[in-house]
N, C-alpha and C positions, 0 to 999 in steps of 0.2 A: 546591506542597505536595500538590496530591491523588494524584501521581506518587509522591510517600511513601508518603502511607497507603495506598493502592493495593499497594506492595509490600511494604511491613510486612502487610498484612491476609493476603497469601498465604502469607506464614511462619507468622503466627498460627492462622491457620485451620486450615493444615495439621496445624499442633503437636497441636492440641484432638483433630482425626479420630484423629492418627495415637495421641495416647493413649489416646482410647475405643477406637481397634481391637485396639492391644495390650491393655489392660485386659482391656474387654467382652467380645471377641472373639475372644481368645486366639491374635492375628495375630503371630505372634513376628519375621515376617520384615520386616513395614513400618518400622523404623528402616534399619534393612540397607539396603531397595530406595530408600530417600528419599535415605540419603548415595551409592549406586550412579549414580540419578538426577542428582544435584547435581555428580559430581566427571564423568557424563559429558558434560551440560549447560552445564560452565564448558570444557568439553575444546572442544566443538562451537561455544558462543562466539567461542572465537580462534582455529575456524580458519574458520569463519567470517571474521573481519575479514582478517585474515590473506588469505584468501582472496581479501579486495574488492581486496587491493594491488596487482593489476596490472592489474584492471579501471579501480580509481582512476588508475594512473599514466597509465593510455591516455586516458581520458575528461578528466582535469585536462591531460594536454597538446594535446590539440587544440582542448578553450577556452580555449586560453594563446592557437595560435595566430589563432583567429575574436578575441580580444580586440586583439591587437596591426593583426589587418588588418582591423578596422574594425567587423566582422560581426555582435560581439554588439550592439555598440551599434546598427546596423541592424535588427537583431532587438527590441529593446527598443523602438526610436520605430513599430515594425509593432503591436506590441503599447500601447502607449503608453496609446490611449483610452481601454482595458478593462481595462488591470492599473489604472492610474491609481482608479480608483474601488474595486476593491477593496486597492490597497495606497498609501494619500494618504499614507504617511508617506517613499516610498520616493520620493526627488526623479526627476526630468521625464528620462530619458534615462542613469539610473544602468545600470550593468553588471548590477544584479541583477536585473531584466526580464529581460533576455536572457536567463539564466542558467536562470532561472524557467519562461520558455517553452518554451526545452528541455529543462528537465526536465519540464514537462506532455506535450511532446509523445511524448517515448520512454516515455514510463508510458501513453499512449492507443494507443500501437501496438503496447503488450504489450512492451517492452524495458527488463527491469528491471534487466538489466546495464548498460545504459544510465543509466537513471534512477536510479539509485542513485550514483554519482560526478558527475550534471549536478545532482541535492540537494543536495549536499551543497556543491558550487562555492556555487550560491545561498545557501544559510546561511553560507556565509563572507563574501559580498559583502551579504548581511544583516546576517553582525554587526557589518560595518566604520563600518556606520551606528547602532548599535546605541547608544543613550545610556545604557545600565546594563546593561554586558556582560553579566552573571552573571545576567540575568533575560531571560525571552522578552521581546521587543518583538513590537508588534501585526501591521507584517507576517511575521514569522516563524510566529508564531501561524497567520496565515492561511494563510500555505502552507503548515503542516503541514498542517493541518488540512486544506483542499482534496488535498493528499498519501494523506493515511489515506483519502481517500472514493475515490483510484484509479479513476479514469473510465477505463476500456479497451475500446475502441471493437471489437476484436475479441479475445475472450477464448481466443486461440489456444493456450495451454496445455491446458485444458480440453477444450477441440474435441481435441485430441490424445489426450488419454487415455480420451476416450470413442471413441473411433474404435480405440483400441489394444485397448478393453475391448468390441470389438466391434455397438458402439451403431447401430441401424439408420440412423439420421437424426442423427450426431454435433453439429449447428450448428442442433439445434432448439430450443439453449437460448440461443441466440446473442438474439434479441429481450428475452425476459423477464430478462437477467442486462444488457442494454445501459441499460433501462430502469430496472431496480432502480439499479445505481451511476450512474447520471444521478442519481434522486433523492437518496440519498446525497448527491452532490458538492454538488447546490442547496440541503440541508438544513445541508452544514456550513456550504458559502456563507454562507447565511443566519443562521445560530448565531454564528458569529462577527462577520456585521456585525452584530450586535443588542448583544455584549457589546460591541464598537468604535465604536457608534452611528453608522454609516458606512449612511448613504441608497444601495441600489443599485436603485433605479426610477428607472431612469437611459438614455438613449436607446444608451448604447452596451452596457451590459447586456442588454440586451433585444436590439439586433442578435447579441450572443454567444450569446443561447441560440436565436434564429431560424436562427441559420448552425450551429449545432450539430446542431441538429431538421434541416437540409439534411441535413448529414451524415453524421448518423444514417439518413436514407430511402433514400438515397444507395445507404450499405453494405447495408443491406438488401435493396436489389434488385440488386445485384452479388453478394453472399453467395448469394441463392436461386439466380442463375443458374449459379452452379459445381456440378461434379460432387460427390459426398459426402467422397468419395475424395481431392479434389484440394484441399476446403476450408482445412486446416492450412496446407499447404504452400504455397496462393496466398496465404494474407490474411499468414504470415509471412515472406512473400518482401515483398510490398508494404509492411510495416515496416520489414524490414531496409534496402530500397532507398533509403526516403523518409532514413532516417540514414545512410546511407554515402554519398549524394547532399550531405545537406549535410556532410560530413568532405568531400569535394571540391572544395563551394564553399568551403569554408575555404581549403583546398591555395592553389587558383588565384586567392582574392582575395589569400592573403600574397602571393607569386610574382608578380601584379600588381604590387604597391607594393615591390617588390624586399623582402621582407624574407625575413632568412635564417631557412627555415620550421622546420627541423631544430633552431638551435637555440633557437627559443619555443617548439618542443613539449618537448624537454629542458628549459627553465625553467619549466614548468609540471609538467610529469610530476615533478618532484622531490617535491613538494606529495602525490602520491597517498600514497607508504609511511607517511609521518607522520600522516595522515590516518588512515589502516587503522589504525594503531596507537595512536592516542588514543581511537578508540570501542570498544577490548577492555575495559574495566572494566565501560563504562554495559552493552555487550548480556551480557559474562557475570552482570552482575546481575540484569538481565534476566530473560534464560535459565532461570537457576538459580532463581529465585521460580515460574516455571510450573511448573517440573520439579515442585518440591514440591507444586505443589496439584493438580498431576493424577494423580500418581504415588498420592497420599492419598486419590484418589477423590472429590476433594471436585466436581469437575466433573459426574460423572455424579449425584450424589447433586440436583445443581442439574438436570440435565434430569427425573432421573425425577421429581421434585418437581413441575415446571412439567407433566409430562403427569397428572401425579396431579389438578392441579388442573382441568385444561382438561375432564378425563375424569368429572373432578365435576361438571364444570356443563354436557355435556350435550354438548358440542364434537367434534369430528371429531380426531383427535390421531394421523392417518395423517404430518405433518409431523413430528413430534416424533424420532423414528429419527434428524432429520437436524440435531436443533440441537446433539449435540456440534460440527458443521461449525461451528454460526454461532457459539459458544461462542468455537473454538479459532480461527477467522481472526483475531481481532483481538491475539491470542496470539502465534499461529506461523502461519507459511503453510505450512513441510510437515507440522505437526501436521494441519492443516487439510486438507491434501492427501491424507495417508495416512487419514484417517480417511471422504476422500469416496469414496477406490478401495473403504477394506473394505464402507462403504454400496452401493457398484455390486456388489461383490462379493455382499453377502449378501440383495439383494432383487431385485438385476439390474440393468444398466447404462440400461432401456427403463421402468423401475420408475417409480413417481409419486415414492419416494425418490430413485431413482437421479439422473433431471431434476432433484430440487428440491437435493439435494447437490450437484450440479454450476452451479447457477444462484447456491445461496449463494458455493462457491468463489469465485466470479469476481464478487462485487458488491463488496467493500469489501478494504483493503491490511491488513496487520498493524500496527496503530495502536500497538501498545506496542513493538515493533522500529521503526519507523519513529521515535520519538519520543527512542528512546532512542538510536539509531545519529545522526539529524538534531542533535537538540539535544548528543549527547556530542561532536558532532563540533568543535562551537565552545564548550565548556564551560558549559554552558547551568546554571545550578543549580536558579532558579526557574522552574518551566514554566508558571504562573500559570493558565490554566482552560482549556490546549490540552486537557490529557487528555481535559477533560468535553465540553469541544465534540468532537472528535473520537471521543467513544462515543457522543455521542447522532446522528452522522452513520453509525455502525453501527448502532447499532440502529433505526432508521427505512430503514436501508439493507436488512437483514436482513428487516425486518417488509414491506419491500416485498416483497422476493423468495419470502416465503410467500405472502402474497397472489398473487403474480402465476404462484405456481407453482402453487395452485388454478386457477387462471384460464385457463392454458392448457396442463395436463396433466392434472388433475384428473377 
């Protein structure tokens, strides 16, 4: 339900601004720009989806074929110990493990092409267990939510466009943005086993976040030791690897056990079009509800507010330039996107904004696309308290990355 009102509140709000601007203000052109916004917004939705269909078709057929030769279910008992505690609903050696760890892992290497069709596989072998279709269940819940908080171990988009936008030291944000959606990820963690009363002080908990902290230091001191120049290019070479590596182990476990590999990626790849095509309603709803609240202004009215306040009581409000970014991530990722280049742009890409816009980019996922693409994609109606867990996984995600961008840019 709060995914309603949630979306209801952005049409309302809008309506209110947009009639005091016309009114008050004598802004004659804001109906105009709001249905401009909305017809191009619902346009950008499907093709969007549209878009994911042959992404989908690639990515659903090659875990047709790891399912038929053995691999996901190898994958799920690798994970077994640690999913097991955060998803007790999800019986001992199910397909949706597997499913789940591969899509953790292409979202950690910064493959969202990826991770976006290895989701949505998972919500479907979620909802096969699912006791009241039309409503989120607990583990689904969890992985969204663990989803929205987007742990990306090297935020190589980012590195790229600071490097485009001529930044002296592009991967200087690479720590404080590692660190920020770490906490995130442990905050939704946490938020959702509190609503699921799910104990995770748990011994194999705790080896997940000791072997995480390895390699996190790990990348750290392999990042520092590459040239500035070379950074994009090597950490995104060493993601793409790590996954076209396993589409091989795939290859050669079917081919092992003789099965004909060509066609269980054809009986799977079927599965992607229809896919793409069921989640065009939930994202152009979506869509079209941001379109309206930003296009009304009602966004910026919310920052300059929050710096009015900070300015009152005596605060430092050099951040504040950059929270349309933390605003618009949970939004849109190229709203998000575009708005962190015009920040590089208009203070400088070396700026205490330019760092701290570039360190929000990269801590947390777009929680309302993600909720609304994951859950539309198996009919989900009731989404029961993912939204709220997964905003309070931004905003502690976000509130880190201010802090931590005083800390070492400041």
């Amino acid at each position: 339900m709060a995914l309603n009102y949630v979306w209801l509140g952005f049409f309302l709000i809008a309506f209110v601004v947009a009639v005091f601007k016309s009114v008050f203000l004598q802004d004659t052109a804001i109906f105009g720009e709001i249905m401009n916004g909305m017809f191009s917004s619902a346009k950008s939705g499907a093709e969007i989806s549209l878009g994911l269909a042959g992404i989908m078709t690639l990515w659903l057929g090659i875990m047709r074929i790891g399912e038929v030769a053995g691999m996901i279910n190898r994958f799920s008992r690798m994970v077994n110990p640690f999913f097991s505690k955060l998803f007790p609903d999800v019986p001992k050696g199910h397909p949706a493990m597997g499913a789940m760890m591969m899509n953790f892992s292409a979202t950690m290497l910064g493959l969202d092409n990826a991770a976006t069709p290895l989701g949505l596989k998972a919500m479907k072998e979620l909802q096969e267990i699912n006791p009241q279709p039309e409503a989120a269940s607990n583990p689904q819940i969890m992985f969204l939510v663990l989803n929205t908080a987007g742990v990306v171990l090297i935020p190589t988009s980012v590195i790229a466009l600071r490097m485009a936008a001529g930044a002296a030291n592009p991967a200087d944000i690479f720590i404080p943005t590692l660190i920020s959606t770490f906490i995130a990820f442990i905050i939704g963690m946490f938020t959702v086993a509190i609503f699921q009363k799910i104990n995770l002080f748990k011994l194999p908990v705790l080896i997940f976040l000791s072997g995480f902290a390895a390699v996190v230091t790990a990348l750290w001191f392999w990042v520092r030791s590459l040239p500035a120049n070379e950074i994009g290019t090597k950490t995104a070479s060493l993601g793409g690897g790590i996954i076209f590596t396993i589409v091989i182990i795939f290859l050669v476990a079917g081919m092992v056990k003789k099965i004909n590999v060509y066609d269980a990626f054809i009986e799977g790849a079927k599965e992607g079009f229809q896919v793409s095509i069921r989640i065009i309603p939930y994202l152009v709803g979506m869509l079209v509800a941001i379109s309206v609240f930003r296009t009304t202004g009602c966004m910026d009215y919310v920052t300059n507010g929050i710096g009015a306040v900070f300015a009152w009581m005596g605060c430092n409000t050099d951040f504040v330039p950059t929270l349309p970014v933390a605003f618009m991530k949970p939004l849109s990722g190229g709203g998000a996107r575009g708005l962190m280049i015009e920040i590089m742009k208009t203070y400088g890409v070396d700026s205490f904004q330019g760092k701290l816009a570039s360190v929000i980019q990269g801590t947390t996922e777009t929680t309302f696309y993600v909720l609304a693409v994951y859950f539309g994609s198996v009919n989900i109606k009731f989404t029961r308290y993912a939204l709220v867990a997964g905003l309070i996984a931004d905003f502690f995600g976000m509130l880190s990355a201010i802090l931590l961008g005083y800390l070492f840019f400041h």
